[in-house]
N, C-alpha and C positions, 0 to 999 in steps of 0.2 A: 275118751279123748284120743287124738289121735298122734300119736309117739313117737317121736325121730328124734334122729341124733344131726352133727356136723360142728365143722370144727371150722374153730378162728386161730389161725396161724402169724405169729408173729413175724414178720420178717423186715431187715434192716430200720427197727423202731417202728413199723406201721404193723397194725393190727388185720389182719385180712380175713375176709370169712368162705371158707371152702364147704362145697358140700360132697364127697368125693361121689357118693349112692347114686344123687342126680345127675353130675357129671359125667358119668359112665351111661350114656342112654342106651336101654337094650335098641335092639335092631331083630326080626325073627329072621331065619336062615332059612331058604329052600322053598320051595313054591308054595309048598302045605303048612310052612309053620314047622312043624318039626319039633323036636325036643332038642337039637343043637339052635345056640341061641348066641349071634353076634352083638357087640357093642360098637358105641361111636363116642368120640369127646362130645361133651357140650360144654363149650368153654364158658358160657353163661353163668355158670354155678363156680366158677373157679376164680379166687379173686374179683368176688362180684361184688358194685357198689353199693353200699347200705340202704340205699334209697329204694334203689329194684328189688335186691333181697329180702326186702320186709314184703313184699308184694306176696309171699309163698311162705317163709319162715320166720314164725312168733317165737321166740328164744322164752324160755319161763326167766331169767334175770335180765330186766330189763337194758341193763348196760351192755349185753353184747345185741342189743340193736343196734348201738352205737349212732344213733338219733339224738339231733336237738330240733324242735323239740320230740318226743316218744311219741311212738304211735299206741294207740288205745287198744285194748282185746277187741273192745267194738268195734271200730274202724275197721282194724283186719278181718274181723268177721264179714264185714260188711264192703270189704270191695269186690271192685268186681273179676271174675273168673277170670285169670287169664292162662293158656291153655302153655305148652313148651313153644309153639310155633311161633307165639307172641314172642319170647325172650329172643328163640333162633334168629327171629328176623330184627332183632336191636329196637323193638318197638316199646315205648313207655308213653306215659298215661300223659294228656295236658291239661285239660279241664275238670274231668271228674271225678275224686278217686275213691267215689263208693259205689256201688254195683248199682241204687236205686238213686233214679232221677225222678226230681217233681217240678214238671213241666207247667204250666200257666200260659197257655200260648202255643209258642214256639220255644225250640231247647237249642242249645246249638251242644253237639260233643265235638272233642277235638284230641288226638293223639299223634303223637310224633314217632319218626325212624329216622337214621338215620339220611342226611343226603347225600352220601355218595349210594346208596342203596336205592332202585326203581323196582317200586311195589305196585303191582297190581290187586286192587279191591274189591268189595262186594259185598252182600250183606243179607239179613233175611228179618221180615218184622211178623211177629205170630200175635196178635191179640188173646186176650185172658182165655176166650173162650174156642181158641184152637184154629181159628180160621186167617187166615192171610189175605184175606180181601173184607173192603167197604162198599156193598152200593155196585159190585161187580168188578170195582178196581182193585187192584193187588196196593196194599198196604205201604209196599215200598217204594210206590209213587207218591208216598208223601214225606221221604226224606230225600235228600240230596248229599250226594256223596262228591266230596272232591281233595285228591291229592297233589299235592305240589310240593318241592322246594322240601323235605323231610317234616310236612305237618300234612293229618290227616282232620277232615271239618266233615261235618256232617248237620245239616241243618233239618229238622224233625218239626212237623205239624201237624198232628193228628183232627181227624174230622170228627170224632165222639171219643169221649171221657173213659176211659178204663184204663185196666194196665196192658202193656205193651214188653213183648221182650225181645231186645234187640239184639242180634248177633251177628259179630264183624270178622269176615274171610279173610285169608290175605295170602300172597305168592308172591316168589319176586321174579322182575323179568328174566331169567334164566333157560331157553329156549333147550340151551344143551343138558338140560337134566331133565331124563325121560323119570323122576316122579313129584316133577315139578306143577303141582296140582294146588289146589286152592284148598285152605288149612282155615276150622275155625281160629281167632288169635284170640277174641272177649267176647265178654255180654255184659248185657244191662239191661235190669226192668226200666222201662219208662211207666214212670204215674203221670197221666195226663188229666189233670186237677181240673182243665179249663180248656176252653175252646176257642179259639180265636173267632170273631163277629165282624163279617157274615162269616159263615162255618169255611174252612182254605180248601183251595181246589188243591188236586194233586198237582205236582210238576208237569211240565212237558214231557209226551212220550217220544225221547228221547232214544237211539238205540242201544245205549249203555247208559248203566246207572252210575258210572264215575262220570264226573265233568271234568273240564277242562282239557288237556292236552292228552292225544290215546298212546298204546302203545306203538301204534305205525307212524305219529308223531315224531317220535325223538327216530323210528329207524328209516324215515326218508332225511334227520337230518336237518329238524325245521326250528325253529327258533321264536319265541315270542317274545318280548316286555310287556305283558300283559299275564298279571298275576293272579289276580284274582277268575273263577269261573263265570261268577256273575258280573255282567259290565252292563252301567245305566246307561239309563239316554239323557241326552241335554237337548234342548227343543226337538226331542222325539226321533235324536238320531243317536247312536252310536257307533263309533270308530276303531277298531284295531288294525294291529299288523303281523306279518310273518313274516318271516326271513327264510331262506332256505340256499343249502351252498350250489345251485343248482337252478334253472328257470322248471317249474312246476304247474301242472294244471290242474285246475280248484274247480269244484264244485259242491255249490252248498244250499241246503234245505232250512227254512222255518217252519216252524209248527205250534200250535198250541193247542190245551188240554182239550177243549170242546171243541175244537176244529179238527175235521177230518181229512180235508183240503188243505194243500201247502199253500204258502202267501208268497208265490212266486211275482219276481221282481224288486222286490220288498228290501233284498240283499244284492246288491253290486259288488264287482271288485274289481281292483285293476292293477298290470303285473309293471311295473320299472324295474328292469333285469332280475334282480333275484329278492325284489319285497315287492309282497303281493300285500293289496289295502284293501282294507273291506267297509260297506258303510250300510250299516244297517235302515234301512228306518220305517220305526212300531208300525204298524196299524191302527194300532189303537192304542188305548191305556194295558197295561198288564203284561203278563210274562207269557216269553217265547221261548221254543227251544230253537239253540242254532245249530244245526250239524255242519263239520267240515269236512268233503272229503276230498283227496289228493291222487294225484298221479305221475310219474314219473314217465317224462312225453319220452326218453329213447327206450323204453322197456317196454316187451310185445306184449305184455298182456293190456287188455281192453279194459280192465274191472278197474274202480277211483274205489279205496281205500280211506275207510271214516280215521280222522286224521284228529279231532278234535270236535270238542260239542262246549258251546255256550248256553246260558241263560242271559236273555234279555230282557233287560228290565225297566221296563215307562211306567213311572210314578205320576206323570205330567199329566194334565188338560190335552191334548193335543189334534189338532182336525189335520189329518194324512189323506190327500188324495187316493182315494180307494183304485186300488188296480182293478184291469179286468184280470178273470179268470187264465191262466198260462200253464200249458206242458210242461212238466218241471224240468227243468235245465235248457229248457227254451235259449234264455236269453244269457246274453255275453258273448265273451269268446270262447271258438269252438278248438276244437284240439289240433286242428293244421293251422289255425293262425299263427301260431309258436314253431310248427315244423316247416314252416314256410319263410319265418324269418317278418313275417307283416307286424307291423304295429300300428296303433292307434294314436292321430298324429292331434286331432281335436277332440274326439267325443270317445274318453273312456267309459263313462261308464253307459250301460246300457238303454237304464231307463232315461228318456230326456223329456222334462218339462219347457216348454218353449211360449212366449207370447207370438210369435210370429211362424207362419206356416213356409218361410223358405229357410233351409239350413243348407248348410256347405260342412261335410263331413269328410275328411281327409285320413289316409292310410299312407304309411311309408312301407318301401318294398326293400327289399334289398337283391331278389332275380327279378328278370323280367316278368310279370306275369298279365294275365288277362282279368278282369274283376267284369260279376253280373250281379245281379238282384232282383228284389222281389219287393211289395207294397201292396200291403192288405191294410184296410180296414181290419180293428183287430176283432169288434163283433159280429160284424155281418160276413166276414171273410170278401168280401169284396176287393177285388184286385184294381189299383192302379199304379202299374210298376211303370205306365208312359209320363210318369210325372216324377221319375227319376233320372237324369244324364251325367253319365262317368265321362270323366275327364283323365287321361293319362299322362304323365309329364315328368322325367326326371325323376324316377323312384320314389314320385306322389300320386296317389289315383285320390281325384274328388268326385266325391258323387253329388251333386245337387238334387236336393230335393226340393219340390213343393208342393207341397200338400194342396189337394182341392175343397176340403173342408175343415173345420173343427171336431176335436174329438182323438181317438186311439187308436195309432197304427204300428200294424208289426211289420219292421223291416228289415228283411234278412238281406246278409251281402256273402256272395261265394265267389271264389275263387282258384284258379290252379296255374301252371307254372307255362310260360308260351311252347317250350317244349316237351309240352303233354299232350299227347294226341287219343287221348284214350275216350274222352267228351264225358271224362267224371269230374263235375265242378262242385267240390266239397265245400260247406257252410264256413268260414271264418268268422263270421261276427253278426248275431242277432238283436237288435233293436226294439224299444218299444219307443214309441214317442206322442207322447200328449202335448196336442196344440190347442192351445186356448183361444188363440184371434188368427184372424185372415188377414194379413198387411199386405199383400204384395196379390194380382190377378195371378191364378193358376192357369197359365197355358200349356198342354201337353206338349212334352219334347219332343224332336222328332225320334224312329225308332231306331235303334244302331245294330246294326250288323256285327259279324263276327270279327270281319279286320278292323273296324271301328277301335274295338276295345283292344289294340294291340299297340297301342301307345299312343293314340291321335286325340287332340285336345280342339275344341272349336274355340276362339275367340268371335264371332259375328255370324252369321247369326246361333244362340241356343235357344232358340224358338220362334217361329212366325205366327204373329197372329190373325185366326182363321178369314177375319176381315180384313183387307192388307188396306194398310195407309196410306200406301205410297207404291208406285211401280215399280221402282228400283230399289232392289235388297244386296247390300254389299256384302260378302264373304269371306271370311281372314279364318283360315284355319292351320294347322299342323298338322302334315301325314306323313310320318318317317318311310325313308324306303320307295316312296313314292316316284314315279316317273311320267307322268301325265293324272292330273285330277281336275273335274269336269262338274259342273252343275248341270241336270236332266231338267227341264222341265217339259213336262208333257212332248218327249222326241225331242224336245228341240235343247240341242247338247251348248253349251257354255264352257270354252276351256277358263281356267285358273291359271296365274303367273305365277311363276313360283321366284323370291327372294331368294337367293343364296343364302345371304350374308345373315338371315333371320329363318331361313329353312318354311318359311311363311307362302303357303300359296292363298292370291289375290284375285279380286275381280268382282265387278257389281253383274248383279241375275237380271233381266228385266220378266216380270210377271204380271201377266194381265187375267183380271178378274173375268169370272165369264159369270152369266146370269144361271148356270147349272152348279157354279162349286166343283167341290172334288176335283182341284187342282193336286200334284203330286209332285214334289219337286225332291229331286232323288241328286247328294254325293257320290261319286264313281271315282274310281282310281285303280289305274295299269300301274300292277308294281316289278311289271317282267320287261324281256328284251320284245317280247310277243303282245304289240299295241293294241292288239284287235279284242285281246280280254282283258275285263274288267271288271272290277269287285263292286257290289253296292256294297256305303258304308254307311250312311244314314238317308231317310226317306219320312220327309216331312209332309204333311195334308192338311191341306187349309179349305 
């Protein structure tokens, strides 16, 4: 048997139980170990509650357990291991408190610390017969670890019946203590009695095996109401939120066990000053991993730090528009949309389902800037960016689009600031957009020049079509700055009147069809004291 002493100390009527041998923890001195030999307090053993105290010390009279009701010689024989680092870190037992589990299924374990305390976790699962892998998976892809709020869960689903033994790491986050290292705290055999039917995949590979909230989380400072790790879907979406005291930029990944390909698009999110929303939605039935990672736009380093990981969970039926294939982090917004001050004034989120192939997509500005883009076809890469026209006006740039068929197109929109001369027009905001119907004729825009996009908006015409209707096409447009603006057609020049009072220059074109085509009818406009030059700013062909 194994022999120890310790004492229960009376003090002001309460009975207390000290163990002074534990409470003295050596410490070895000198780089070698040495034969001089330091101690530390471990207050743990000192005035320790009855409850944790029996967890290590069996008394041979049972009343200085001071238990209602007693714990058994068997019981304490039979729980499970827990190490000093356990006690150190204020950790105690919630669900299970005998060393073996008999699993039938799925098990879930559960321990608590305290919550002002930020523990970092981890874990290791060895099989009976010495190996830590199933089938070439590591083992501990079929438990899931997650801490929050001073409770630790662990949800366990073994693929084949044997025993299992589990052992749980732990550290707390304390950066300034150089041997601030990950400490076994327990263990526990699992007997896995039974098997869940069909046999359970592993989790998501995930890049951390704690879920939920990481430690770069709490030290950007971010904020969730969303408690749990796992969040379902309701008709095949799910929704959360962040908070952060600060505007932030996100970038985030799904994945799942048998997929090697991320399900880009799949996850949107969109920022209103300092909460960012996120909306998932499954692919299919079954579980995804969600990664979050973060960045903090005034700090020079380039690298998004994983912030948080989810599991997604569709229990549902559900038929999801299958994406096409995407670059990961393709879509949304890019990291100058935020250091530019742009926001997204109609279409936050990226992916858009549309029955009709014309949108009006609208950004607010807060400098003046210049905005361009792109339009592909997203499988064939096929380019028709003449079936996009920017409109500038008042710290709103609209881009119209209209799509020339049905089907997936990626549309990037870039932008930089009018007092940039460098001709580096960085990404702001990437698109996918699936049109289902053709409502409206696709006529290509005309094409716009570089003073075009410096704040000039067309009212009459935003497109000719290539058969004209009629000989006379009247023109009502907006050119700031402007001091002579003209319609070209084929040489033969058309001045524009300009409104004061509506900054509006006017005027009907006459255009005569010829039996060849390939008419050209080109905007011009003098913006200096020097009338003889003049900028094209759009150039239309019918």
């Amino acid at each position: 048997s194994n022999h120890h002493t310790w004492n229960a100390v009376l003090l002001n009527g309460v009975w207390e139980l000290v163990d002074t041998r534990f409470a003295k923890r050596p410490v070895l001195a000198g780089a070698t170990g040495g034969p001089s030999m330091q101690y530390e307090f471990d207050d743990h053993f000192f005035m320790t509650n009855p409850q944790k105290f029996i967890y290590t010390h069996f008394p041979d009279e049972s009343k200085w357990q001071m238990l209602d009701p007693l714990v058994t010689m068997e019981t304490f024989c039979n729980m499970p291991v827990m190490t000093p680092h356990f006690f150190a870190l204020g950790m105690d037992l919630l669900s299970h408190k005998l060393a073996y589990v008999h699993s039938t299924g799925k098990s879930i374990i559960e321990l608590k610390y305290p919550k002002s305390k930020r523990l970092h976790l981890t874990f290791s699962v060895i099989s009976d017969n010495g190996t830590e892998e199933y089938e070439g998976v590591k083992l501990v892809r079929y438990a899931m670890l997650e801490a929050n709020a001073g409770k630790v869960t662990f949800r366990l689903r073994f693929p084949v019946k044997g025993k299992y033994t589990f052992i749980v790491y732990a550290k707390e986050d304390n950066p300034n203590k150089s041997d601030n290292v990950f400490a076994q705290v327990c263990e526990y055999i699992i007997e896995q009695e039974d098997v869940l039917v069909p046999k359970p995949f592993p989790y998501p590979p995930c890049a951390y095996q704690s879920w939920g909230p990481g430690i770069a989380f709490y030290q950007f400072n971010l904020f969730t109401d969303t408690v749990s790790a796992v969040i379902k879907t309701k008709k095949g979406v799910a929704k959360f939120e962040i908070m952060s005291s600060k505007p932030m930029q996100f970038r985030t990944r799904l994945v799942q066990h048998q997929e090697t390909s991320e399900f880009e698009g799949y996850v949107t999110h969109k920022i209103q000053g300092n909460l960012t929303m996120f909306t998932i939605t499954a692919p299919s039935q079954g579980e995804f991993g969600l990664e979050i990672y973060a960045k903090d736009p005034d700090t020079e380093s380039k690298k998004m730090r994983h912030v948080a990981q989810y599991l997604i969970l569709c229990e549902e039926e559900i038929h999801t528009v299958q994406l096409p294939k995407l670059p990961s982090g393709l879509l949304g917004l890019q990291p100058m949309l935020v250091k530019y001050g742009v926001s997204t004034i109609t279409h936050s989120d990226p992916v858009i389902h549309t029955d009709t192939n014309y949108l009006e997509i609208r950004f607010g500005t807060s400098q003046n800037m210049r905005f361009t883009t792109s339009l592909f076809e997203t499988e064939t890469q096929a380019e028709y960016s003449e079936y996009v026209f920017i409109q500038s006006e008042m710290n709103v740039i609209t881009l119209l689009v209209c799509l020339p068929k049905t089907g997936f197109f990626t549309f990037c929109v870039h932008g930089n600031l009018l007092t940039d001369n460098s001709q580096q027009i960085p990404g702001l905001f990437n698109y996918l957009i699936h049109c289902n119907e053709m409502k409206v004729d696709a006529i290509p825009y005309p094409k716009q020049y570089g003073f075009w996009k410096e704040g000039c908006s067309m009212m009459k015409p935003l497109a000719i079509k290539p058969v004209l209707e009629t000989t006379v096409v009247p023109f009502k447009v907006r050119i700031p700055r402007a001091t002579i603006v003209a319609v070209v057609v084929d040489n033969d020049w058309t001045p524009l009147v300009l409104h004061p009072d509506s900054g509006v220059w006017e005027g009907d074109i006459h255009i005569e069809p010829t039996s060849q085509g390939g008419i050209k009818v080109v905007l011009v406009a003098s913006f200096g004291d020097d009338q003889s030059k003049y900028a094209t700013l759009l150039e239309y062909k019918l």
